[in-house]
C-alpha positions in Angstrom: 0.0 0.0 0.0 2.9 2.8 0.8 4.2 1.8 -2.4 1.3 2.4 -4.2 0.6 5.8 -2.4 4.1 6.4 -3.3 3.7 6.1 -6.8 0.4 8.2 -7.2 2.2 10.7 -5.4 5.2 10.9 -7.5 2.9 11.2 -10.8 1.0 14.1 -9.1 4.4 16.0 -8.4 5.7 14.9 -12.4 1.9 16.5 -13.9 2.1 19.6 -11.7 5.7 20.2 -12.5 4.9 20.0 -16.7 1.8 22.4 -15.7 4.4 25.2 -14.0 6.0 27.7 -16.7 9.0 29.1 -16.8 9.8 30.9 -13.4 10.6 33.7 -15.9 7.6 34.7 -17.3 5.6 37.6 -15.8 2.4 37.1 -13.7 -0.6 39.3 -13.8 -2.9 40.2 -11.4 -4.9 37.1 -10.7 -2.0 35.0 -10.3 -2.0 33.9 -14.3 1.2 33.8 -16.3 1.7 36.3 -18.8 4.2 36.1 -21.9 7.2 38.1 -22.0 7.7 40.7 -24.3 9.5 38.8 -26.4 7.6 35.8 -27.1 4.6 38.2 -27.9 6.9 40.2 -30.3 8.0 37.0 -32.3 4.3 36.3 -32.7 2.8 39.4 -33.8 6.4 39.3 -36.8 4.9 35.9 -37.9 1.6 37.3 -38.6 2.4 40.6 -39.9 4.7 38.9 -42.6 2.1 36.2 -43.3 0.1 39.2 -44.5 2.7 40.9 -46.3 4.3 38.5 -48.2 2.9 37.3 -51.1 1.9 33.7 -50.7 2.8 33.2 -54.2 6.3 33.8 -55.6 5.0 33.2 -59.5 5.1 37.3 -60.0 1.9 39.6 -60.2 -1.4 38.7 -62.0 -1.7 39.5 -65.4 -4.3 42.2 -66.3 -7.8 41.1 -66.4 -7.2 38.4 -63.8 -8.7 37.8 -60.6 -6.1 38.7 -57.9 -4.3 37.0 -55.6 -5.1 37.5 -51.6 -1.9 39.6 -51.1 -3.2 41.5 -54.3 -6.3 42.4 -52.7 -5.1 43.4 -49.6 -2.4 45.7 -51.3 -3.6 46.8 -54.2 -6.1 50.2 -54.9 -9.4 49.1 -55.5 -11.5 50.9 -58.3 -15.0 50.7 -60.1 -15.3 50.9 -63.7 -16.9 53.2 -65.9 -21.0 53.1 -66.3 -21.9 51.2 -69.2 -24.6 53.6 -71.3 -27.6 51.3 -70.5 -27.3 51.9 -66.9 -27.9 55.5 -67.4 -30.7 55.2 -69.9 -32.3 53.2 -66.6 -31.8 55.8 -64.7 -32.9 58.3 -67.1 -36.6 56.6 -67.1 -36.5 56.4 -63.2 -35.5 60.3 -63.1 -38.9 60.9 -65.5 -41.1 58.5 -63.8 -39.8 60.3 -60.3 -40.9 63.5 -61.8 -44.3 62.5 -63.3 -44.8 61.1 -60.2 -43.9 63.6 -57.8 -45.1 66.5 -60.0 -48.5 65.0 -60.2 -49.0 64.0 -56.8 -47.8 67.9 -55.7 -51.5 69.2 -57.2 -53.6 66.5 -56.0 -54.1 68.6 -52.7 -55.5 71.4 -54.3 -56.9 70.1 -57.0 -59.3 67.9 -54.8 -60.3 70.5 -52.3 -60.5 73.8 -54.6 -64.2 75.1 -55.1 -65.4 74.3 -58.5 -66.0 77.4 -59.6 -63.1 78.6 -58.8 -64.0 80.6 -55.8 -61.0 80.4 -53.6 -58.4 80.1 -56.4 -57.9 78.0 -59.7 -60.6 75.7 -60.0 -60.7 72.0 -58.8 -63.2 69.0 -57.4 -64.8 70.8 -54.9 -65.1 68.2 -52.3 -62.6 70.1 -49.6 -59.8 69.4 -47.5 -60.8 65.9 -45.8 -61.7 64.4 -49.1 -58.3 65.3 -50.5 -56.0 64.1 -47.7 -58.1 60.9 -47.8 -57.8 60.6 -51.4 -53.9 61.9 -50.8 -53.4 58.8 -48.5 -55.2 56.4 -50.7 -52.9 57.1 -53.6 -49.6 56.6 -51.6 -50.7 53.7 -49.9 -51.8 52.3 -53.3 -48.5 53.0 -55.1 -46.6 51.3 -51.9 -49.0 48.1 -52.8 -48.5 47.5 -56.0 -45.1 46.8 -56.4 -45.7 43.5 -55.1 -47.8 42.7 -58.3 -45.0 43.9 -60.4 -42.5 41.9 -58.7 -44.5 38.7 -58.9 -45.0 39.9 -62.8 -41.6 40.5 -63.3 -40.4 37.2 -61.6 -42.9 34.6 -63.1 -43.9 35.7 -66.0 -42.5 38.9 -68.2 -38.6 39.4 -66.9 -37.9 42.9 -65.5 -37.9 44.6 -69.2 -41.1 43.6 -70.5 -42.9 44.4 -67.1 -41.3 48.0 -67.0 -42.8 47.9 -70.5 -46.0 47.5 -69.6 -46.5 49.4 -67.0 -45.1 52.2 -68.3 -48.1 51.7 -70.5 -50.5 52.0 -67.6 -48.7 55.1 -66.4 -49.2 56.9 -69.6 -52.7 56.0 -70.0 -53.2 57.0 -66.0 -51.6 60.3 -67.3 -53.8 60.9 -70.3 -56.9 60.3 -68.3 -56.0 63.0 -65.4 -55.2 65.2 -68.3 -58.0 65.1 -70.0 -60.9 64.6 -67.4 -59.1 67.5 -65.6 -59.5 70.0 -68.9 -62.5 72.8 -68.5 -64.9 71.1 -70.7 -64.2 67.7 -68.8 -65.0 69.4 -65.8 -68.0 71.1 -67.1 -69.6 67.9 -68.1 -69.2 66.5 -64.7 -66.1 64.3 -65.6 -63.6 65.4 -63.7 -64.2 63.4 -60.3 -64.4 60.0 -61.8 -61.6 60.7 -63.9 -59.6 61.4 -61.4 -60.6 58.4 -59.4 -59.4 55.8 -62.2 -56.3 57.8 -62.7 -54.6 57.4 -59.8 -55.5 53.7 -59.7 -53.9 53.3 -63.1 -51.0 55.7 -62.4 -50.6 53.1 -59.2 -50.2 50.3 -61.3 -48.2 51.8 -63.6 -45.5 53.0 -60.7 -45.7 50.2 -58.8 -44.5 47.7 -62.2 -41.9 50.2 -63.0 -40.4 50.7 -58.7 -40.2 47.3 -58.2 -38.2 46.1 -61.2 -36.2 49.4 -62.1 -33.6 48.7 -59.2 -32.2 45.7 -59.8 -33.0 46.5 -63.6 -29.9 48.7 -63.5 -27.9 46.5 -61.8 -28.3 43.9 -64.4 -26.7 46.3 -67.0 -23.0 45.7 -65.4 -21.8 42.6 -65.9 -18.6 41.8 -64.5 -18.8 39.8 -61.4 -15.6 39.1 -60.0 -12.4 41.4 -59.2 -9.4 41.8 -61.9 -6.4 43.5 -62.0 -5.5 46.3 -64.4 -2.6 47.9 -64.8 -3.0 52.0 -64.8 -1.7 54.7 -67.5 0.5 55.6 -64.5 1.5 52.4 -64.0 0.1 52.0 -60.8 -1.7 48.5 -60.8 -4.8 48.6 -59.1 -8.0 46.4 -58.8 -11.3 46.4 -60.5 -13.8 45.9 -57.7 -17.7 45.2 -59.3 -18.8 46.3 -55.3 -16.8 49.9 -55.9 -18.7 49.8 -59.7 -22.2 49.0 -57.9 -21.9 51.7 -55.5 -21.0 54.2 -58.5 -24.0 52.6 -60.2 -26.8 53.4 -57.3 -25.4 56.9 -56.6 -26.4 58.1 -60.5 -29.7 56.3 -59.6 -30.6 58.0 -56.6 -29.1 61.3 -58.0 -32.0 60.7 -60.5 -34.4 60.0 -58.2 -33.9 63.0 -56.1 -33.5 65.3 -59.2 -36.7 64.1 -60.6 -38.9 64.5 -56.9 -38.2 68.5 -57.6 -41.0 68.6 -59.5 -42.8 68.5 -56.3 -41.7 71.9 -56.1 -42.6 73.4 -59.7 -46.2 72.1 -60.5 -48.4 73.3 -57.3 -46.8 77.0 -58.1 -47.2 76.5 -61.4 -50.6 75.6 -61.4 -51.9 78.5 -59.2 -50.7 81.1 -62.0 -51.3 78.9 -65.4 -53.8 76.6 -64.9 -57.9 76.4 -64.3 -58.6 73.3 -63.0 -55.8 70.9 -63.0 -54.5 72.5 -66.8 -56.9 75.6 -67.6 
């Protein structure tokens, strides 16, 4: 039995003295051991020239080549120029921005102005309530129908086609506020109910186009991975399609926000040209 204890004891003392560091490293606080200034200095070298060299010694990427890690952690990173499709797309989202900004900037007016033109140009007659009412309605509407576009878009007619269409509906939605809204429209009693199926059609018609335009212009740059190119300069950066995309949505939201200052221009310009919504 000693013998035995002996033994146990003798493996306990051999385990604790392989868990016991170096008398020369530092403790912290809390007893723990710390490592020495040196060992953590040796560490941080191997990492930091891990990262810095080049994990391939075959010489740089050729141009038009996807780069190598150390490449894209070296090298300048740059989008590419817009191709002109992508700003043809945004040049239909800037004008269906401003048809619909500039239309909806009336609406208020135009619904709640005395018919016979009593407290300014003339409108619908049917007062403040109605109008908001009829306000909310139309954005609510035009927040809706995307989702049938979408599901248009994505079962049936690809992005193009849909924008097609509805770009269809919106003109039609257009020519019927138009002319229901003229003086003789008005006179013959036409001008509510014309109004009514307007906005319903114009909903349609911007809900097709807002929820396909988007990724529509994104479809028009096709490069999908990096490459290297070497500049004029000779400074050899990266092509990065994320830097490009970026580029891509600016010009689009640009247009966007250029073409909702029409919401500016039409209710002024209506109270000094225009009885009803054009006379």
């Amino acid at each position: 039995m000693a013998t035995n204890h002996e033994d146990t004891a003798a493996e306990l003392h051999e385990q604790l003295t392989e868990r016991i560091p170096d008398k020369k490293e530092i403790r912290d606080l809390a007893g723990g051991y710390i490592e020495s200034n040196k060992a953590v200095s040796e560490k941080i070298g191997e990492a930091k020239h891990s990262v810095e060299s080049p994990a391939d010694e075959s010489g740089p990427t050729p141009d038009g080549e996807e780069p190598t890690e150390y490449e894209k952690n070296t090298l300048r990173r740059i989008g590419e120029n817009l191709p002109a499709a992508a700003y043809l797309v945004a040049i239909v989202e800037l004008t269906e921005r401003f048809a619909y900004y500039g239309a909806q900037g009336i609406f208020q007016n135009y619904i709640s102005y005395d018919v016979d033109g009593a407290d300014g140009p003339k409108g619908l007659g049917m007062g403040n309530q109605a109008a908001t009412g009829l306000n909310l309605f139309f954005q609510w509407f035009c927040y809706v129908t995307p989702i049938l576009g979408a599901i248009i878009a994505d079962q049936y007619l690809g992005k193009y086609k849909t924008i097609l269409l509805f770009c269809c509906f919106y003109w039609v939605g257009l020519i019927i506020l138009w002319t229901t809204a003229l003086p003789t429209s008005m006179a013959h009693g036409a001008g509510k109910a014309g109004y009514i199926v307007a906005i319903i059609v114009i909903g349609l018609g911007t809900g097709g186009i807002k929820s396909n335009i988007a990724p529509l212009i994104a479809d028009q740059y096709q490069r999908r991975v990096m490459a290297v190119k070497t500049e004029k300069s000779g400074e050899r950066v990266i092509i990065d399609p994320a830097v490009t995309y970026q580029r891509i949505y600016m010009v689009f939201y640009w247009c966007i926000n250029l073409g909702a200052l029409s919401l500016m221009a039409t209710p002024s310009w209506r109270s000094t040209r225009v009885s009803g919504l054009l006379s």
